[in-house]
C-alpha angles and dihedrals in degrees: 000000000000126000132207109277091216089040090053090051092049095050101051077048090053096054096043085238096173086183095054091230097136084048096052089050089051104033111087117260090247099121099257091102086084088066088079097047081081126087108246125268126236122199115245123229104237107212114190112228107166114009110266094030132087130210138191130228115267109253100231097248094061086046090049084043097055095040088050091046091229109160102185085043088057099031079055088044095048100041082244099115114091113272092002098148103164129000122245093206130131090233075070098051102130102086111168113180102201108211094206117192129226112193097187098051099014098219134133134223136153129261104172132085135200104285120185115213078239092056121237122336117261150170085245107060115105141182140256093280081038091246106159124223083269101055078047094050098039094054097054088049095241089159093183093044086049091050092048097050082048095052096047103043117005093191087086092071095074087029113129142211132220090279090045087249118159124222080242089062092041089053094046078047096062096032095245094153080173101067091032082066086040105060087038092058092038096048095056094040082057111050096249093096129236093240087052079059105042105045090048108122138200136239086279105046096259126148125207084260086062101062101036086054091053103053098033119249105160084183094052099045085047085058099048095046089057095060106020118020097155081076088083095065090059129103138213129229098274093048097268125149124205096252094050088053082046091049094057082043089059090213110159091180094062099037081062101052095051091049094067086074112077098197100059124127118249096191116138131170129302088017092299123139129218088272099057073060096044101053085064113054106021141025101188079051081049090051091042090056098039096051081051106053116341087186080092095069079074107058123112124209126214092289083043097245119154121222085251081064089054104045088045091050089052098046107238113151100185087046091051097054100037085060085039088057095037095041116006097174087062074091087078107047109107123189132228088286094052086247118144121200083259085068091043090051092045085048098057090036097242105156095182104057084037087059100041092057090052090050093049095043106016079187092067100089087071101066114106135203132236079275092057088239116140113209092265079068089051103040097040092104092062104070107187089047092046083051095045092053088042094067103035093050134039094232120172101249089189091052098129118210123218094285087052091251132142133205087254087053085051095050098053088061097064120124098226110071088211091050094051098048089047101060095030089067095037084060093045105058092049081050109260111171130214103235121249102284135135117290090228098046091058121096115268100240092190098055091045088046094055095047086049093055094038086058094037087048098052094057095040098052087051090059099040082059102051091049083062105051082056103049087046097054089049089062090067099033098059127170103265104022122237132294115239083269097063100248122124109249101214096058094116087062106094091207085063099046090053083044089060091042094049087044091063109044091061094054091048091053093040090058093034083060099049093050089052095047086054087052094049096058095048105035118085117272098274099057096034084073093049096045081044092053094037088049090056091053100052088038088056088055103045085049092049096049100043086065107045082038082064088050094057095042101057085038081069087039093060095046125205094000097128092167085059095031088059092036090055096046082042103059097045096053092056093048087053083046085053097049090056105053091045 
């Protein structure tokens, strides 16, 4: 009688008969009983690690095994260990024993084995990233377990990850110089070659020296320039060298320890050299590269800036003169705009540097832009470092640049008034010309000047009134109050006295102030800038001594409290101290 072959299975499924029994009764006697006497097969997931090769996902114990560095755990895993004939882990948890019946002899054996849901362990199986159990191993550092891997299957040595890294490269990535020397040794014992493993690269270009450069393993960089220094002259993908990687790093170490190598490559980004990267993090890096090769100092990068433009333009002295004394004619070197590191200092404001290259190269402060503007053109907003180049150079003030302008043309147009008339006077006394132009087409300074008062006037009368309000206001409400008689009752004090001094003369130059900024807007021209200079002056004292009226008035509040008495007065007198030297 035959049975449904589906209805047979579902049946076997239905009663939970782990030794197919019921199945085999109901199934037909055509032979195909003996399909599910084997264990059932699951499909593998075929990851692709080199082209023309398949690997298999990595069942989680091997993974927790390599990571662990546990040899026996992975040599039990693997089928690798002596007289290991079947594995007792949980990874192999799906044990089936078939009962088959033989109807014609009536005995039992067993025909199953212990099966994973991931398949059998092997040396090909591989993780999500496709790292193998040797990338895994090598990168924790585990030196027997890497060994081992080698000794078993060499081919791991050139596999490849998703990111066609190497276990070399994961290894220089973690700083494990022990298993760098390791896999070398390793890669030439066995036939692979140690150059097929060292000059593999990664998705983006990049060598084991590479890595170990940029993330600073000084071990690890000592042991590849041992065996294989020509790595140095290699680049990345985006045009890096290991020393330039070793340069952001700041890793002084490393840097030395290329250096050692005369034939490296000192290529970085945009054209730059390890040098335009140097000048910016580190001057004992800047020293390094200059006593190695000072033909550095000269290259361009793709704006054509020199690594002198760089470090002007980031205002490090030390770095400045160390590239003047090691290549003075960097001076010269001008970039696509025209511009020389001389413009680059006087546009970030940095008198010092400004100063050093003239110093270095008095001839500097000739040298033009594409604009035809000379650094006098570009600092001339900037008065007391104007004042200060003025008079430490013997730069042309009348010098014109493409569009016929001077700096004193330049500093007419700027937008403070203050500003403006400041400079304006710095360059002419150093004689700084207006260029040739129509008298009525210039500027009027007076009306400008006026405007500029009228507006001033208005915001300054309203703080010189207010002053005296408050000073007034002090002189009634005392420290220490009044007696019945009227009298204050701390008058013997001497800080009060000087309180009641102080108090007044504020009052008197506030109002003093406010009577001179009422002139100034109604006086003609001339006067208004007198009564205007004489205001300032009168609403500087009254604001001077208001405040260290206030200190001398908490230091009576607070009686016979010398310690706090001297701390307040103290303090006030080093934050006057502050202000001026600010």
């Amino acid at each position: 009688m035959s049975f449904n072959w589906d209805r047979a299975l579902q049946k076997a499924n239905d009663l939970e008969d782990d030794n197919l029994s019921a199945a085999l009764q109901l199934a037909d006697g055509d032979g195909r009983w003996e399909a599910l006497l084997r264990p059932p097969e699951i499909p593998q997931t075929e990851v692709p690690l080199n082209e023309g090769s398949q690997r298999h996902v990595m069942c989680p114990d091997l993974y927790r095994a390599a990571l662990s560095g546990s040899l026996s755990h992975v040599d039990q895993l693997l089928g690798l260990a002596d007289e290991i004939t079947h594995t007792n882990d949980e990874c192999h948890d799906v044990a089936i024993q078939f009962e088959d019946i033989f109807e014609s002899n009536g005995s039992h054996k067993q025909l199953g084995a212990r099966v994973h849901g991931y398949g059998s362990c092997t040396l090909q199986e591989v993780t999500a990233e496709k790292n193998t159990i040797l990338h895994i191993a090598a990168e924790q550092g585990h030196l027997e377990l890497v060994k081992h891997l080698i000794r078993n299957d060499s081919t791991l040595l050139t596999s490849q990850n998703s990111r066609q890294e190497t276990p070399l490269l994961l290894a220089a990535r973690a700083g494990n110089h022990h298993v760098i020397s390791l896999v070398v040794f390793l890669a030439q014992e066995s036939g692979v070659g140690a150059h097929e493993v060292l000059m593999k690269r990664s998705t983006d270009g990049d060598t084991v020296l590479h890595e170990a450069a940029r993330h600073g393993h000084e071990d690890v960089v000592q042991v590849l320039m041992t065996v294989a220094p020509a790595l140095s002259a290699e680049v990345n993908n985006a045009s890096m060298s290991p020393l330039c990687l070793a340069v952001f790093r700041k890793s002084i170490g490393v840097v030395k320890a290329l250096l050692e190598y005369s034939h490296l490559s000192a290529i970085g980004p945009n054209q730059q050299n390890a040098l335009h990267a140097a000048v910016l993090v580190s001057q004992e890096i800047t020293s390094m590269l200059l006593d190695w090769k000072s033909e550095l100092a000269y290259g361009k990068d793709a704006s054509g800036s020199t690594p002198l433009h760089y470090a002007a333009s980031n205002g490090d002295i030390t770095v400045v003169r160390n590239i003047l004394n090691k290549a003075p004619l960097t001076v010269y070197i001008r970039d696509q705009e025209g511009s020389s590191p001389l413009h680059a200092a006087a546009r970030m404001h940095h008198y010092s540097v400004i100063s050093s290259i003239i110093d270095h190269c008095p001839d500097s402060f000739e040298l033009r832009n594409n604009q035809g503007q000379n650094f006098l053109h570009i600092v001339a907003q900037h008065v007391e470092v104007l004042l200060h180049l003025l008079k430490a150079s013997k730069a042309d003030t009348t010098q014109m640049n493409n569009d016929g302008k001077t700096a004193l043309d330049n500093a007419i147009s700027l937008s403070s008034f203050s500003l403006m008339a400041s400079t304006t006077v710095t360059l002419s006394v150093y004689g700084a010309k207006f260029s040739p132009q129509r008298q009525d087409k210039l500027k009027n300074w007076k009306d400008e000047a006026t405007k500029w008062i009228d507006r001033t006037s208005t915001n300054l009368i309203i703080v010189s009134v207010l002053i005296a309000t408050i000073a007034f206001s002090a002189a009634f409400n005392v420290p220490g109050s009044y007696n019945g008689d009227g009298v204050a009752n701390l008058r013997k004090k001497i800080q009060y006295n000087i309180f009641v001094v102080l108090d007044t003369i504020a009052l008197s130059a506030s109002v003093s102030a406010t009577m001179l900024l009422v002139v100034a807007k109604a006086v003609s021209k001339w006067g208004s800038w007198i009564s205007f200079t004489y205001s300032l002056i009168f609403l500087w004292i009254s604001l001077f001594t208001m405040q260290l009226a206030f200190v001398l008035a908490v230091s009576v509040a607070l009686g016979e409290g010398q310690y706090a008495t001297k701390s307040i007065i103290g303090a006030f007198l080093a934050k006057i101290n502050w202000n001026s030297e600010v």
